[in-house]
ChimeraX commands (.cxc) that place a marker at each C-alpha (Angstrom):
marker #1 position 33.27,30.41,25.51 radius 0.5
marker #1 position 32.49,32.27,22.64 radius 0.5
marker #1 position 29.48,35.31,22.25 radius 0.5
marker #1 position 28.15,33.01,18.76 radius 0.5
marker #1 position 24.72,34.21,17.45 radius 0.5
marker #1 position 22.24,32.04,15.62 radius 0.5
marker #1 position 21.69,33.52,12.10 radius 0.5
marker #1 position 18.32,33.34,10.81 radius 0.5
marker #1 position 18.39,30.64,8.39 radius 0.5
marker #1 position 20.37,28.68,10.85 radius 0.5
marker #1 position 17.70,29.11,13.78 radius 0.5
marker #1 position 14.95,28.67,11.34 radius 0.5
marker #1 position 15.98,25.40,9.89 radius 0.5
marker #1 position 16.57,24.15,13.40 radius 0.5
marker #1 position 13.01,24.99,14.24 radius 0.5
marker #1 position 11.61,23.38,11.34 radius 0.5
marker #1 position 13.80,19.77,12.31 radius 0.5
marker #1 position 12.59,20.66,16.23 radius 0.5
marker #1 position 9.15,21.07,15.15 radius 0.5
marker #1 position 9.05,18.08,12.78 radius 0.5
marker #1 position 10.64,16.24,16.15 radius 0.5
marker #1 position 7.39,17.65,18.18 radius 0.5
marker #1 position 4.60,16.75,15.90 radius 0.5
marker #1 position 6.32,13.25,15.90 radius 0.5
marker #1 position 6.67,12.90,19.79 radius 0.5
marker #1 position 3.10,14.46,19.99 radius 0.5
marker #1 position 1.56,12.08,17.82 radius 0.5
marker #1 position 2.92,9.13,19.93 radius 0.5
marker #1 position 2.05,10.08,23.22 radius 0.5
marker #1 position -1.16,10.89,22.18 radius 0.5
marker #1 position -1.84,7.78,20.37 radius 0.5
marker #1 position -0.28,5.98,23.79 radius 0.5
marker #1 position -2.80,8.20,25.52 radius 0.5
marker #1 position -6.02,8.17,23.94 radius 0.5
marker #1 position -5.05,3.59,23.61 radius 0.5
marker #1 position -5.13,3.07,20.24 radius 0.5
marker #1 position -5.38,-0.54,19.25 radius 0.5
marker #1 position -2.38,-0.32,17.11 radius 0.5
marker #1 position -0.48,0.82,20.45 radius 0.5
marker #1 position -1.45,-1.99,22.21 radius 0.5
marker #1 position -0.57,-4.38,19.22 radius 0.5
marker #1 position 2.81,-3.17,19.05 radius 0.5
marker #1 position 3.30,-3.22,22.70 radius 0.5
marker #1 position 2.79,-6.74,22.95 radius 0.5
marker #1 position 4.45,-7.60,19.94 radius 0.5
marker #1 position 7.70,-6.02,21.40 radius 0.5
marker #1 position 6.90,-8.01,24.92 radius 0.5
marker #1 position 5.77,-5.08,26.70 radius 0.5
marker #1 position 2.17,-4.75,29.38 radius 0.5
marker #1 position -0.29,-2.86,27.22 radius 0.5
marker #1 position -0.85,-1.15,30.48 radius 0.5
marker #1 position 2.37,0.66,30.28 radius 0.5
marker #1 position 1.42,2.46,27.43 radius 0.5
marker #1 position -0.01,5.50,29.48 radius 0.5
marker #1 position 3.19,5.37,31.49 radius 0.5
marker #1 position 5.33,5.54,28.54 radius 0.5
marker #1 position 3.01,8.64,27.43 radius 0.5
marker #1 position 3.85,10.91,30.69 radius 0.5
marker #1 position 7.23,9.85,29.98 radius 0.5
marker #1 position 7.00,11.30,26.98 radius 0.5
marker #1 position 4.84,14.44,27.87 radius 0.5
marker #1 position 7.57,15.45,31.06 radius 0.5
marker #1 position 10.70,15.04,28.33 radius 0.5
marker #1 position 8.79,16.93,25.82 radius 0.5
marker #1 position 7.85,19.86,27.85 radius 0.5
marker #1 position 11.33,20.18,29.17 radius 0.5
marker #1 position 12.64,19.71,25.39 radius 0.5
marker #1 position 10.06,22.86,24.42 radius 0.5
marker #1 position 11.58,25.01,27.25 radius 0.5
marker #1 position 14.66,26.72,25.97 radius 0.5
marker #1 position 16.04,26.93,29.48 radius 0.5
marker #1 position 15.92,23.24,29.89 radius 0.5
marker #1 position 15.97,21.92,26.52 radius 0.5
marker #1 position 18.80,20.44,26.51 radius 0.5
marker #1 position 17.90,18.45,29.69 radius 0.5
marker #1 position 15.30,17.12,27.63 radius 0.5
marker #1 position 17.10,16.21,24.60 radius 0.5
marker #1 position 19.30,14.12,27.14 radius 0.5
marker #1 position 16.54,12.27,29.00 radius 0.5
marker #1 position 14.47,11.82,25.24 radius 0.5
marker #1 position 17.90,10.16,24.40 radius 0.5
marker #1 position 17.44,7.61,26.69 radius 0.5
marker #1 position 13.93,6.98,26.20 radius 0.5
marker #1 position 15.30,6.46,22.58 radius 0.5
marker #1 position 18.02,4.48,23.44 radius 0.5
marker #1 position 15.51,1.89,25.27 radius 0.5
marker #1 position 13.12,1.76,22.06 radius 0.5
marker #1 position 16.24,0.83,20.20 radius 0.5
marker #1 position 17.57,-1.56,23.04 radius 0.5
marker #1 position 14.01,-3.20,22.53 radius 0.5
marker #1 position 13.75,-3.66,18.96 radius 0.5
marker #1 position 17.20,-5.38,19.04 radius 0.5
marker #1 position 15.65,-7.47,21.45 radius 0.5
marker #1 position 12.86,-8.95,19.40 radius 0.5
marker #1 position 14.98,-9.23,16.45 radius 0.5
marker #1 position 13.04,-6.10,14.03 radius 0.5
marker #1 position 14.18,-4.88,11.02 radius 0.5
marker #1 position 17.90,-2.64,11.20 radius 0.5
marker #1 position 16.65,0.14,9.08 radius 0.5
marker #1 position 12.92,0.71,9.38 radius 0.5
marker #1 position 13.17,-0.35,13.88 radius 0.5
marker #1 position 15.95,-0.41,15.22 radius 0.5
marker #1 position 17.98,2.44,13.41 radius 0.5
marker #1 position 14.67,4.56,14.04 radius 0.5
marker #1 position 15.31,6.08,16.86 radius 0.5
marker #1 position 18.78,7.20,15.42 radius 0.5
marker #1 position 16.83,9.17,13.13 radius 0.5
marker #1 position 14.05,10.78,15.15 radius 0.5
marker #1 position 17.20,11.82,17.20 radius 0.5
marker #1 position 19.10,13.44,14.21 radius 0.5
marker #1 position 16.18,15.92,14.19 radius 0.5
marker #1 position 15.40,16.21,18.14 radius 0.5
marker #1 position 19.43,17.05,18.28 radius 0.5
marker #1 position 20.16,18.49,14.61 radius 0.5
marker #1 position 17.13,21.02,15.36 radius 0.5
marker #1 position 18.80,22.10,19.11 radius 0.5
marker #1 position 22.04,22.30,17.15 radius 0.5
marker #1 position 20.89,25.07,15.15 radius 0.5
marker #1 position 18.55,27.11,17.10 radius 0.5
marker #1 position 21.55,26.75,20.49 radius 0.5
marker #1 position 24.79,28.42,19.77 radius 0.5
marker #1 position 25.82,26.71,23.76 radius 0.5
marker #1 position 25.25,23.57,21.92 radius 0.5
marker #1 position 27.31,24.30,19.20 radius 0.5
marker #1 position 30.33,26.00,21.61 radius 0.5
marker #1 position 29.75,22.82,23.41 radius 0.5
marker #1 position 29.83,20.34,20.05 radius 0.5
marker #1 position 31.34,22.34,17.35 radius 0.5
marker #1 position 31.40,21.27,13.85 radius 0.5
marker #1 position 35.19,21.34,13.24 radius 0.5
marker #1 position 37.70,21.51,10.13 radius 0.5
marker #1 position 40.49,18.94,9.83 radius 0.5
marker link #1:1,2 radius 0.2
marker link #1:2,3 radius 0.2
marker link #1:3,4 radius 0.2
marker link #1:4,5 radius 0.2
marker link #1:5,6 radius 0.2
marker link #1:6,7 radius 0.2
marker link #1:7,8 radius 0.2
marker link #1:8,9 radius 0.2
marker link #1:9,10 radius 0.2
marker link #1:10,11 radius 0.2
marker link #1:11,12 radius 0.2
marker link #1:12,13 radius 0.2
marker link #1:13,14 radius 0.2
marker link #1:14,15 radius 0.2
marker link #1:15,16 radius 0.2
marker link #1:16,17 radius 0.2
marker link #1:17,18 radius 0.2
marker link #1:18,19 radius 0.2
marker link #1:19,20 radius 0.2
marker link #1:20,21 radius 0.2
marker link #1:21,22 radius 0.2
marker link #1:22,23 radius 0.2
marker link #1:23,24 radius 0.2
marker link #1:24,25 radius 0.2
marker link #1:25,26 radius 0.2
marker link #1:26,27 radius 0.2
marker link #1:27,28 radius 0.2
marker link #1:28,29 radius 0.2
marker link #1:29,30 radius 0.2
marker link #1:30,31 radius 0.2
marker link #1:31,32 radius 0.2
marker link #1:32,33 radius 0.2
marker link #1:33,34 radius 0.2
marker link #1:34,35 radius 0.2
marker link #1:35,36 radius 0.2
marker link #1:36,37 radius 0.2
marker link #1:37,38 radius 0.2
marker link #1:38,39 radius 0.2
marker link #1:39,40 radius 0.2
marker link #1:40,41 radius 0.2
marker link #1:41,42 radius 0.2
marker link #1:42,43 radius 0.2
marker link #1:43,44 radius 0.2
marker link #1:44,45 radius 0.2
marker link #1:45,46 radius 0.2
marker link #1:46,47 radius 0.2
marker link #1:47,48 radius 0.2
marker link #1:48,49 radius 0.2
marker link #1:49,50 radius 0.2
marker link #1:50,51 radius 0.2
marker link #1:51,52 radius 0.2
marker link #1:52,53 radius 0.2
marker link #1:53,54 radius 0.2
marker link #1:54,55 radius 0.2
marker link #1:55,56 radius 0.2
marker link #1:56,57 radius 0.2
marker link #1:57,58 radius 0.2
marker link #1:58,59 radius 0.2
marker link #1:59,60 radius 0.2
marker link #1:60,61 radius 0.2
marker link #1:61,62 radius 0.2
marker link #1:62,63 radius 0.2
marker link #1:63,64 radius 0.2
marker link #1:64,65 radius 0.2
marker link #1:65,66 radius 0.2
marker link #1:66,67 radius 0.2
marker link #1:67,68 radius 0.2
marker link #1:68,69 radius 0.2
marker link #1:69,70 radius 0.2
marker link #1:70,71 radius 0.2
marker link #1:71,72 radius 0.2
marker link #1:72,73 radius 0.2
marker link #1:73,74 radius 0.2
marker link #1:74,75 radius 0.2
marker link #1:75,76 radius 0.2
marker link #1:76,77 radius 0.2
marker link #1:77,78 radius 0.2
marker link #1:78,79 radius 0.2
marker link #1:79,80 radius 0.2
marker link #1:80,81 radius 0.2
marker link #1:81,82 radius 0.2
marker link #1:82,83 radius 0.2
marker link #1:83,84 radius 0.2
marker link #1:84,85 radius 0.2
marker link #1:85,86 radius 0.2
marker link #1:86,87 radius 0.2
marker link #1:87,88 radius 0.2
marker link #1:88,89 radius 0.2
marker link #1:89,90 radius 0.2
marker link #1:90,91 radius 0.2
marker link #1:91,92 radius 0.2
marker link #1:92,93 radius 0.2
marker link #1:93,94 radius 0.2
marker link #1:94,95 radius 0.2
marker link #1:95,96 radius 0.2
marker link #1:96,97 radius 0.2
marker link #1:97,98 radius 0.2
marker link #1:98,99 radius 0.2
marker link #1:99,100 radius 0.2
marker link #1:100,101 radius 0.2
marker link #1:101,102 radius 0.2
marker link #1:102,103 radius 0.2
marker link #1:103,104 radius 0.2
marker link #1:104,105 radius 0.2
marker link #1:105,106 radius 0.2
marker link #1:106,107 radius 0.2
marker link #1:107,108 radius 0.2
marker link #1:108,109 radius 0.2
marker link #1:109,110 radius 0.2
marker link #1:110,111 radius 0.2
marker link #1:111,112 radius 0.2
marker link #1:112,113 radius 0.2
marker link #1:113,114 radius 0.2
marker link #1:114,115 radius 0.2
marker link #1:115,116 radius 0.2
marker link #1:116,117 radius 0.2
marker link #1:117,118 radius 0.2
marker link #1:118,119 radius 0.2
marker link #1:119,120 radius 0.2
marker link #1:120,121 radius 0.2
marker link #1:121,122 radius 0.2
marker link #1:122,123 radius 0.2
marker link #1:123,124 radius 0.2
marker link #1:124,125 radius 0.2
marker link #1:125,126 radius 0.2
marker link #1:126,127 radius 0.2
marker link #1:127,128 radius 0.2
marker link #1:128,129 radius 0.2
marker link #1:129,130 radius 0.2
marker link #1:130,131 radius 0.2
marker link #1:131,132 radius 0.2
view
């Protein structure tokens, strides 16, 4: 592997699309947590137990904290993948909208993953950007 360093503009910018990724996820699970009725709305529109919405909060909480820790951030961007890849699997299901639903969580993970890009030069070594 190579010794690549971050340069500051690089690790910047990645913090800015990692931080815009935070607020986002923080303004979920806290909207799942405190039971706002536009949670439990949308839960049962999609076909899910309003009940679940705390339970889709820790969720949320244990991937963030291990996204926030650079040690395991990766780890988190993997399992917040997957919690992704079920809110997309579920808005197939019920038949929403391709761009606004559906293609969401594509784009919520562009930043959680375009942000861990930039500030991880692993990441890159790992998933370089390459030339043809």
């Amino acid at each position: 592997m190579t010794t690549e360093t971050t340069s500051k503009p690089m690790l910047w910018t990645g913090r800015v699309f990692s931080g815009l990724f935070v607020l986002f996820i923080l303004m979920d699970l806290t909207m799942k947590f405190i039971g706002r009725p536009e949670v439990a709305a949308s839960m049962t529109q999609l076909g899910w137990p309003t009940h679940l919405s705390i339970t889709l909060a820790v969720l949320l909480s244990v991937c963030l904290v291990l996204y926030l820790i650079p040690q395991t951030a990766i780890l988190g961007a993997v399992l917040f993948t997957g919690y992704l890849g079920g809110a997309m699997a579920t808005h197939l299901r019920v038949g929403s909208p391709l761009f606004s639903h559906v293609l969401f969580s594509i784009y919520v993970a562009l930043f959680m993953w375009g942000g861990l890009w930039l500030r991880d030069a692993r990441l890159r070594n790992l998933f370089p950007l390459r030339r043809a």
